[in-house]
C-alpha positions in Angstrom: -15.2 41.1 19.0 -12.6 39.8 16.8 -13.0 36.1 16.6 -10.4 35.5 13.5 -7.8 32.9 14.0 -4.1 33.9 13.6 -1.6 31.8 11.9 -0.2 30.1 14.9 -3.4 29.2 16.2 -4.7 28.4 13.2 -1.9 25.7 12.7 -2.1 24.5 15.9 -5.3 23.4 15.4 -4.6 21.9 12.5 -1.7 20.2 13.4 -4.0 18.5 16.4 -6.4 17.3 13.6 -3.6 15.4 11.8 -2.5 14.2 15.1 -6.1 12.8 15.7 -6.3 11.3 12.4 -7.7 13.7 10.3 -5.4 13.8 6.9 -7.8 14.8 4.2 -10.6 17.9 3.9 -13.8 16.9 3.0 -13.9 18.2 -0.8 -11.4 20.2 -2.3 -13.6 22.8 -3.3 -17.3 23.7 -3.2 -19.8 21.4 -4.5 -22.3 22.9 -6.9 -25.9 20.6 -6.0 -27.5 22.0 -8.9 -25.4 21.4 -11.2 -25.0 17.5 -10.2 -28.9 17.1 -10.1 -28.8 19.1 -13.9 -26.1 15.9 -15.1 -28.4 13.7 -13.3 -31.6 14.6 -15.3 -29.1 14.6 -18.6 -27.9 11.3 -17.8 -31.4 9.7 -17.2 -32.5 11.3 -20.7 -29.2 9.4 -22.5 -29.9 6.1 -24.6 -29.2 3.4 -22.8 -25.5 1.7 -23.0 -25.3 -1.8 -24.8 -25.8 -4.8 -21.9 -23.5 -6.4 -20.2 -21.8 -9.1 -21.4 -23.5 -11.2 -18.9 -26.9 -10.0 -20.4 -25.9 -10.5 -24.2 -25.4 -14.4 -23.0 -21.3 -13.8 -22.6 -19.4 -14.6 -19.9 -18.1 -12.1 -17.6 -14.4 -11.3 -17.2 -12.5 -12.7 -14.6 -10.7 -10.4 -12.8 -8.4 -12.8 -10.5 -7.6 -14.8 -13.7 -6.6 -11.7 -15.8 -4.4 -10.1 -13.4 -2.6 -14.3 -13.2 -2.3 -14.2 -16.8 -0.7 -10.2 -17.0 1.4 -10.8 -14.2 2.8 -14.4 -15.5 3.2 -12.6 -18.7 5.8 -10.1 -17.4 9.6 -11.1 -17.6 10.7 -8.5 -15.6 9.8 -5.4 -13.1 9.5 -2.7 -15.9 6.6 -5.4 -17.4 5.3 -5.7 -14.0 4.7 -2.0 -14.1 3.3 -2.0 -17.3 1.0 -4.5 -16.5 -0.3 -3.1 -13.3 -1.0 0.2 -14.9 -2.7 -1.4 -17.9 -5.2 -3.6 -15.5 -8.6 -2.2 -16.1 -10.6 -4.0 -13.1 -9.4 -2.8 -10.0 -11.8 0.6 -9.3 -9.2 2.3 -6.9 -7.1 3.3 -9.8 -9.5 5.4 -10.8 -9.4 7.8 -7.9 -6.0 7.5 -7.4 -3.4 10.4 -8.7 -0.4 7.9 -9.0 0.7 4.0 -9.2 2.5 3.3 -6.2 4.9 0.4 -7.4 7.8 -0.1 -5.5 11.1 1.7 -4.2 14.3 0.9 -3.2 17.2 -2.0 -4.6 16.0 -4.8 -6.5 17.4 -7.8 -5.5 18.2 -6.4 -2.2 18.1 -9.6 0.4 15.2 -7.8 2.3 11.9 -6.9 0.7 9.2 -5.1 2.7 5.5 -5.4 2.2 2.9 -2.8 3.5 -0.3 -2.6 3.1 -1.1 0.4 0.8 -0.7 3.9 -0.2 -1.3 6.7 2.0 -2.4 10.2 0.8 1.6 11.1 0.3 2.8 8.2 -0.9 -0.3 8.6 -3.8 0.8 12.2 -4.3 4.7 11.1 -4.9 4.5 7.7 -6.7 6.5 5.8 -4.0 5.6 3.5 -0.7 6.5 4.4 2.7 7.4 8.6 1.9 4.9 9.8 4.5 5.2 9.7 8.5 5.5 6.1 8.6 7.9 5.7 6.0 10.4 8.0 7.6 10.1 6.3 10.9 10.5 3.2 8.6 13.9 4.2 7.4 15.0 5.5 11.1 14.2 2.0 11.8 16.1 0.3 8.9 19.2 2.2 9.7 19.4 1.5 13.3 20.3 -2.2 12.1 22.5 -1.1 9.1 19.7 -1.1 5.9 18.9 1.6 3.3 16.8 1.8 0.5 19.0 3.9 -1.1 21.7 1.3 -0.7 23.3 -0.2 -3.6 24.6 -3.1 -2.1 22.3 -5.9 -1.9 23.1 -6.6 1.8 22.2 -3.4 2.8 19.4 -2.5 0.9 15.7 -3.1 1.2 13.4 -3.5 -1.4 9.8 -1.7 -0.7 6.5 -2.2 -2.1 2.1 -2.5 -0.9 -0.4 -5.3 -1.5 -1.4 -2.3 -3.2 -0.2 -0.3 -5.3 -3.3 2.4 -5.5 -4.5 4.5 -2.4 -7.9 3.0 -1.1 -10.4 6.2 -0.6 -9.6 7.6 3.2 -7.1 5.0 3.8 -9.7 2.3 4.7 -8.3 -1.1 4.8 -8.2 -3.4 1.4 -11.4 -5.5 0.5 -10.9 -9.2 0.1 -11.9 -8.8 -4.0 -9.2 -6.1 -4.2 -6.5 -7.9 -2.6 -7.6 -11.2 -4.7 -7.3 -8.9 -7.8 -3.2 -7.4 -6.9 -2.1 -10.8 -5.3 -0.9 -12.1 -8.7 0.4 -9.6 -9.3 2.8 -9.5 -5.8 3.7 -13.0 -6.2 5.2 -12.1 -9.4 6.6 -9.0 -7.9 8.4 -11.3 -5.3 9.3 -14.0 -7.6 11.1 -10.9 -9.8 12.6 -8.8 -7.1 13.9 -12.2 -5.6 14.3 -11.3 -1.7 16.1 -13.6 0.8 13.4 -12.6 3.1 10.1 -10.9 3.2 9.3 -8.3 5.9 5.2 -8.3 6.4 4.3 -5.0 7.9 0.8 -4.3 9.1 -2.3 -6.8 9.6 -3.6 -6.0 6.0 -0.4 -7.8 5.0 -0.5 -10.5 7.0 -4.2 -11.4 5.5 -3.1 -11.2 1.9 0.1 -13.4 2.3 -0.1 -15.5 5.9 -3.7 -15.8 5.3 -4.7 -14.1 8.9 -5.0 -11.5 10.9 -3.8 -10.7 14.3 -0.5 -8.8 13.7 0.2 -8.0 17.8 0.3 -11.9 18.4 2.3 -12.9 15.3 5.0 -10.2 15.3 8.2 -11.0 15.7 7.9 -14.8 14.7 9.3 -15.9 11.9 7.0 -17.9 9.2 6.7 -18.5 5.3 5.2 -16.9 2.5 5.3 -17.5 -1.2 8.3 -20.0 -0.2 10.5 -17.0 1.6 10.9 -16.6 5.6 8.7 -14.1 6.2 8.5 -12.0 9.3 5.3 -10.4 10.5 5.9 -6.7 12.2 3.7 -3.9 13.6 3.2 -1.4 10.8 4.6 2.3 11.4 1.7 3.9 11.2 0.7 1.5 14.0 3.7 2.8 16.0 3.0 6.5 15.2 -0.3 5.7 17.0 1.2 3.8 20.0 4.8 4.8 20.8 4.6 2.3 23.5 4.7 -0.4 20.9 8.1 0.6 19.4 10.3 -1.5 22.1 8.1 -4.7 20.1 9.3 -3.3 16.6 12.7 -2.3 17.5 13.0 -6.1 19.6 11.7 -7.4 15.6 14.2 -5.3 13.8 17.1 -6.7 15.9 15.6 -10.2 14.8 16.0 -9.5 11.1 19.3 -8.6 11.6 20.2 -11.6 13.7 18.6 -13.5 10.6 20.5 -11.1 8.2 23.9 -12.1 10.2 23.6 -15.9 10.6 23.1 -15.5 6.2 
């Protein structure tokens, strides 16, 4: 019997996958076991590499205390870039094909923080290009907003907590938010929003200082001396369609803000 797939099936099947979750294979191609356990006994047979600083009686780097001093040191969002490309301690850069900085209008009255890349935004270089970020700009233009805008009081100003994709899209650790938080504040402090828009609970953590993104949506609060307001991320709402009556009610409250100036 003839058990191949054809192509409509076949991309059905995938399609449900994706739908389910699923948004990377495994590997992208075969792995050879031999030939890791060959570099293995190589690399046990190399000299040993000089010791740590911490061995040779030097203290270690600080990684938070770096990033303060690279991000204080930039005078504008080009130096911001350059400096968040150039910092050598954060490990997710390393498997990451792109720096996801920011898109949008600079000095647009409404910035908008997510969480971190996703497996398109990594590919293209830019936040919120996937799923989420097209439901993201259906949502902005429902109230008038555009990150293609070049007015300031209708565009929007997009960037992550992160700008690297975390391997399988797991959430941020605390020492990796710790390490990019100077350098958002500084992104902030340069973009200079009226408001900050908080999306997701990964958000929330890094600049409310908790979690619980269902209870505090739709409230306004402050962070890094800006009204900030907390909303459900659109991955979130990709996941629970139900809950898009709560973002859309939180969209209409940014505008209200937006209106009263």
């Amino acid at each position: 019997m003839d058990t191949a797939l054809d192509w409509h099936t076949a991309r059905a099947l995938l399609e449900w996958q994706v739908e389910l979750g699923a948004t990377d294979a495994i590997c992208d191609a075969p792995v050879d076991r031999f030939a890791a356990a060959e570099e293995a006994r190589r690399a046990s047979e190399r000299p040993a590499e000089a010791p740590a600083a911490s061995a040779r009686g030097e203290a270690a780097p600080d990684p938070v205390a770096e990033a303060e001093a690279a991000a204080q040191a930039a005078a504008d969002l080009p130096a911001l870039r350059a400096a968040l490309a150039a910092y050598p301690h954060c490990a997710l850069k390393q498997g990451a094909r792109n720096l996801v900085f920011a898109d949008g209008l600079p000095g647009a009255r409404v910035m908008i923080v997510g969480e971190a890349p996703g497996r398109e935004e990594d590919l293209e270089g830019r936040p919120f290009v996937g799923r989420a970020g097209r439901l993201l700009d259906r949502m902005l233009a429902a109230i008038g907003l555009d990150r293609s805008a070049e007015a300031a009081d209708r565009g929007v100003y997009i960037t992550n907590v992160l700008p690297w994709r975390p391997p399988r899209n797991r959430e941020p650790t605390a020492e990796e938010t710790a390490m990019m938080l100077p350098f958002l504040r500084r992104h902030v402090e340069l973009a200079a929003p009226e408001v900050l828009v908080i999306m997701g609970n990964s958000s929330a953590q890094a600049l409310l200082g908790r979690k619980g993104i269902t209870r505090m949506r739709g409230r306004w609060d402050e962070a890094l001396g800006r009204p900030a307001l907390p909303m459900l991320h659109p991955a979130y709402l990709l996941r629970n369609p139900h809950a898009k009556r709560m973002a859309w009610e939180d969209m209409l409250t940014l505008a209200e803000r937006l209106e009263a100036g």
